[in-house]
C-alpha positions in Angstrom: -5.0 9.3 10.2 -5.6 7.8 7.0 -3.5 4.4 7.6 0.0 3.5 9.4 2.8 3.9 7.0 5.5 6.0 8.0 4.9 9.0 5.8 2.1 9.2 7.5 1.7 7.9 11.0 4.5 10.2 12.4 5.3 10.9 16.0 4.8 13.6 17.9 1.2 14.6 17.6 -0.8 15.3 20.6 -3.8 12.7 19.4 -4.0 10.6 17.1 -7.7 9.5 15.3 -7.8 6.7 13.4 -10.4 3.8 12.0 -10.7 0.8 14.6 -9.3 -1.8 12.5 -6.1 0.3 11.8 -5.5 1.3 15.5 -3.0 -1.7 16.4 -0.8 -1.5 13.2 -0.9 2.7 14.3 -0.2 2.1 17.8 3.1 -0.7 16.8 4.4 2.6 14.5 3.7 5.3 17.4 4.4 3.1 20.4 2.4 3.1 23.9 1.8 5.9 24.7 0.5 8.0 22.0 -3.0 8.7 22.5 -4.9 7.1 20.2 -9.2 7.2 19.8 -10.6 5.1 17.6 -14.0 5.0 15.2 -15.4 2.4 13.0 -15.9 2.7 9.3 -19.3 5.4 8.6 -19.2 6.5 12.1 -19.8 10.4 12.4 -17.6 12.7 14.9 -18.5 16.1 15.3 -15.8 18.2 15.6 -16.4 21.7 16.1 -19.3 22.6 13.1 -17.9 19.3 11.3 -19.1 16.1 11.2 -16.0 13.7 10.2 -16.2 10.2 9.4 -13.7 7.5 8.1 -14.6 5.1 5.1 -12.2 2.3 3.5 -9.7 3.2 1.0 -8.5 -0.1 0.1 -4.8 0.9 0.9 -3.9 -1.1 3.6 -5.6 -3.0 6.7 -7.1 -0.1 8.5 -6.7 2.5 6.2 -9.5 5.1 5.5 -10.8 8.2 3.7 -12.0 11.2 5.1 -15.0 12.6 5.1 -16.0 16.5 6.2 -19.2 17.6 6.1 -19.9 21.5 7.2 -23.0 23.6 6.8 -23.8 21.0 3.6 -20.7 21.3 1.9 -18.7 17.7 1.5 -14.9 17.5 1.1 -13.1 14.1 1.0 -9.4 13.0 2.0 -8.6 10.3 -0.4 -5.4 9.7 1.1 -3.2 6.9 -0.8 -6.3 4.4 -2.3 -6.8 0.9 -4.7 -9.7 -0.1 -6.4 -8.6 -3.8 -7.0 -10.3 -6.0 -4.6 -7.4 -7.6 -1.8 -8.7 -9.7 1.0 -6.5 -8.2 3.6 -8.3 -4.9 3.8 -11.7 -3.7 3.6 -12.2 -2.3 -0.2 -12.4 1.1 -1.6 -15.5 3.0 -0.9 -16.8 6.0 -3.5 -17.9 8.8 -1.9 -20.2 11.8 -3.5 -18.3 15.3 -2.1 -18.2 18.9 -3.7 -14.5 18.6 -3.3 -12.2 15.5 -3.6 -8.6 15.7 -2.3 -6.9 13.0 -4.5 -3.1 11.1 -4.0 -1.6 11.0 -7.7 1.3 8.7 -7.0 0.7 6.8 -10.1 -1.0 9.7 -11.9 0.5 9.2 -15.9 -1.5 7.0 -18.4 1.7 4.6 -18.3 0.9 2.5 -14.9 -1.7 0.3 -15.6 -1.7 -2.9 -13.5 -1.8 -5.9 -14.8 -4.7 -8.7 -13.3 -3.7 -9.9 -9.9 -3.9 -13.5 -10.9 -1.0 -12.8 -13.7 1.2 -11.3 -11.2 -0.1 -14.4 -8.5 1.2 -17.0 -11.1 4.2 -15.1 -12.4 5.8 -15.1 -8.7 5.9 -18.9 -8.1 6.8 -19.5 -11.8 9.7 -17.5 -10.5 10.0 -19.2 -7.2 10.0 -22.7 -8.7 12.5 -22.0 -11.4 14.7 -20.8 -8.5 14.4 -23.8 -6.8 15.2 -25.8 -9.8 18.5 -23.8 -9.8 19.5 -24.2 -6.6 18.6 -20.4 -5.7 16.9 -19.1 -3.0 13.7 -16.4 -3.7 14.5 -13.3 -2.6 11.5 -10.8 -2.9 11.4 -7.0 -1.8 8.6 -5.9 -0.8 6.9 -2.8 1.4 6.7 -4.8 4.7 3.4 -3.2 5.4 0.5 -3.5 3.6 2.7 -5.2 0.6 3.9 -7.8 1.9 0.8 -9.3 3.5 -1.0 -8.6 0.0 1.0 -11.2 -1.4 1.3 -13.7 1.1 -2.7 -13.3 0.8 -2.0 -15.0 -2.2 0.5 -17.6 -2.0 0.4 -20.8 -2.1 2.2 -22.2 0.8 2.9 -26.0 -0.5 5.4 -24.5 -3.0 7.9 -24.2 -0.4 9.3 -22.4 3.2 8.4 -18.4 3.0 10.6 -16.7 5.4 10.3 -12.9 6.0 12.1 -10.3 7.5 11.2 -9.1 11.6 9.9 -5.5 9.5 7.0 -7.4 7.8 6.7 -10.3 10.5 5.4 -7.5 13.1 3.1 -6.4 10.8 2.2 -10.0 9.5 1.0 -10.8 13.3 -1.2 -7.9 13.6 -2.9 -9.4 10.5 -3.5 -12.9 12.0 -4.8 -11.2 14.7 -7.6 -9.7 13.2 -8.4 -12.3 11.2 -6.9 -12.3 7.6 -5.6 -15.3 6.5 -1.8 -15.2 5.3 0.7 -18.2 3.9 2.6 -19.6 6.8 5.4 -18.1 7.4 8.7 -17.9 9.8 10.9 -15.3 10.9 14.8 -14.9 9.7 16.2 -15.4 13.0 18.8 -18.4 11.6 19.3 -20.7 9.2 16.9 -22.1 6.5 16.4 -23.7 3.5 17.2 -21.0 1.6 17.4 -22.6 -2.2 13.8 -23.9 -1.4 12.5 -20.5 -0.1 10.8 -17.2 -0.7 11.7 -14.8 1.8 10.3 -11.7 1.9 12.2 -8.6 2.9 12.4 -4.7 2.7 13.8 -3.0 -0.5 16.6 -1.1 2.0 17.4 -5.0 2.8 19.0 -5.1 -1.4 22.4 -5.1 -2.1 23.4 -4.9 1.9 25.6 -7.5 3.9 22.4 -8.4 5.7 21.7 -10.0 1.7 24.2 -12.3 1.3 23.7 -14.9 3.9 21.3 -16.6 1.5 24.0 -17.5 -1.0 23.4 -17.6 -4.5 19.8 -15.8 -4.7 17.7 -14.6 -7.2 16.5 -11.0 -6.3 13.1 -9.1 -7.4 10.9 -6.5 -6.7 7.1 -6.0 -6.4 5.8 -2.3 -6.8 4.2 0.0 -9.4 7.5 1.5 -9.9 7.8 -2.0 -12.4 5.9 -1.0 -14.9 8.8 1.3 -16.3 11.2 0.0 -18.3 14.5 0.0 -16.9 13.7 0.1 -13.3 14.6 -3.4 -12.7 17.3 -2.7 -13.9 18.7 0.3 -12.6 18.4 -1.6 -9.5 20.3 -4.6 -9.9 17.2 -6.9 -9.7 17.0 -10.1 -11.5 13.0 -9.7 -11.6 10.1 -7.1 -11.3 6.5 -7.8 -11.0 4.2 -4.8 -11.5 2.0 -4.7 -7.7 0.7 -2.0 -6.0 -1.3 -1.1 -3.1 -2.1 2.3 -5.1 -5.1 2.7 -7.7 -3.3 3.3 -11.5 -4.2 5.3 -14.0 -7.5 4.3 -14.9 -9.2 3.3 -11.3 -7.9 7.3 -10.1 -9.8 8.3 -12.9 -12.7 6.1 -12.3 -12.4 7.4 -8.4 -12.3 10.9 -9.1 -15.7 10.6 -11.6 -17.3 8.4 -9.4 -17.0 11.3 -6.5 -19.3 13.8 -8.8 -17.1 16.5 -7.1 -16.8 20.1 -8.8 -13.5 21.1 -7.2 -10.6 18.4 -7.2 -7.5 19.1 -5.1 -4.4 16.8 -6.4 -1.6 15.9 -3.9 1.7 13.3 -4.2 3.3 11.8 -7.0 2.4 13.2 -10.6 0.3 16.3 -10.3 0.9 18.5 -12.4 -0.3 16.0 -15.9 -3.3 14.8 -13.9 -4.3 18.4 -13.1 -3.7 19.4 -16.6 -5.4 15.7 -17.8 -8.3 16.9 -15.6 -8.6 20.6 -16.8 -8.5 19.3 -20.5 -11.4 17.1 -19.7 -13.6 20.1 -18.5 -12.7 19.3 -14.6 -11.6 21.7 -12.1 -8.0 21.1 -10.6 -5.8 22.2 -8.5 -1.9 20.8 -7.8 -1.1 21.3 -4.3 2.4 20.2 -2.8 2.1 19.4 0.6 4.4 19.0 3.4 5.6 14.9 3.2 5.8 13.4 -0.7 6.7 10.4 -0.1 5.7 7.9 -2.4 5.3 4.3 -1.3 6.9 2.1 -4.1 
């Protein structure tokens, strides 16, 4: 398994093999009995004439790469991978393979992320002016993996951060191994909801489950941002461009750094990196697989 969102940790499966770190967030997605064995990052398996071993993408807590080796030959899973640093996971390692399998989910020149500090500051600008209005914060977010990201970077004195039970499940997985997150509380009641950010899933927008906060200010952290008009097409007051995938540039800067010959491109936009690739003197191949889901 290359990390615990729901595209990708799916039921049913007779075993499951996953990094250490990652097996608790797997195990709250699969349930209790799923049989589950666990490695560490850089440990070698030898499965039949393989030798397999998981290494950090920088997705998510837990989530990994994967490495086969057979008879000399190297081939590496990317699956879905960041470059920029976060301190809730471990970060993005480059691997050396004769074939890289590479997630293009932001694979057009046009998503370039802006510095993490910009988008740190440009949230509690956003926060405060809400509370100046009298409006609560209300910020959709991936509750895994995203949401702890940011409140990895909040600052908790700027007021109550309240977050749905989808993210809070993840959040106390976090705490337990370790990564520091803002404070935060639960939505089981009432609150002091012109004060607060609360944190929620993007399915939470526009539904009855929405309007208990009163008047609200509504936004959006993901990738998906960084086009113009997104924001609006969804009814959002606010977008801030934040994503737990690598843009344009760092896939570029992954795939080079790999030194493969061969690169397989899967999820998201394939066909212009392919063809980005082959104009560039690489070797590329576009190959649709089973689940393309994107996560925003």
């Amino acid at each position: 398994m290359t990390h615990a969102h729901a595209d990708r940790a799916r039921p049913g499966v007779g075993s499951y093999l996953c990094v250490r770190a990652g097996e608790a967030l797997l195990r709250a997605r699969l349930g209790p009995d799923a049989v589950i064995q666990t490695i560490d990052y850089g440990e070698r398996l030898t499965i039949g004439e393989a030798h397999v071993s998981l290494h950090p993408a920088g997705h998510i807590l837990g989530s990994a790469q994967v490495r086969i080796e057979v008879a000399g030959e190297v081939w590496v899973v990317s699956g879905d991978y960041k470059l920029a640093a976060d301190p809730t996971c471990a970060p993005f390692e480059p691997l050396r393979c004769h074939t890289f399998l590479t997630e293009a989910a932001y694979g057009l020149p046009i998503f370039r992320w802006p510095p993490e500090t910009e988008v740190r500051d440009a949230i509690h600008a956003w926060w405060r002016a809400n509370q100046d209005a009298g409006r609560a914060s209300l910020l959709f977010v991936h509750p895994l993996g995203k949401a702890q990201r940011i409140l990895a970077m909040l600052d908790p004195s700027t007021g109550p951060i309240y977050t749905h039970e989808a993210a809070e499940q993840f959040n106390r997985i976090y705490r337990e191994q370790g990564i520091s997150l803002a404070p935060t509380t639960e939505l089981n009641g009432r609150g002091e909801w012109p004060r607060s950010l609360i944190l929620a899933p993007p399915s939470a927008h526009t539904s009855t489950w929405e309007r208990r906060f009163g008047p609200a200010s509504t936004a959006f952290a993901s990738g998906w941002m960084r086009i113009r008009g997104t924001r609006r097409r969804r009814s959002l007051d606010r977008g801030f461009v934040l994503s737990d995938h690598g843009d344009w540039p760092a896939l570029l800067r992954a795939i080079d750094e790999t030194r493969a010959e061969c690169v397989w491109v899967t999820h998201g936009f394939r066909g212009p990196m392919v063809r980005w690739l082959e104009e560039h003197a690489r070797k590329a191949l576009a190959i649709e697989t089973h689940f393309e889901e994107q996560e925003p």
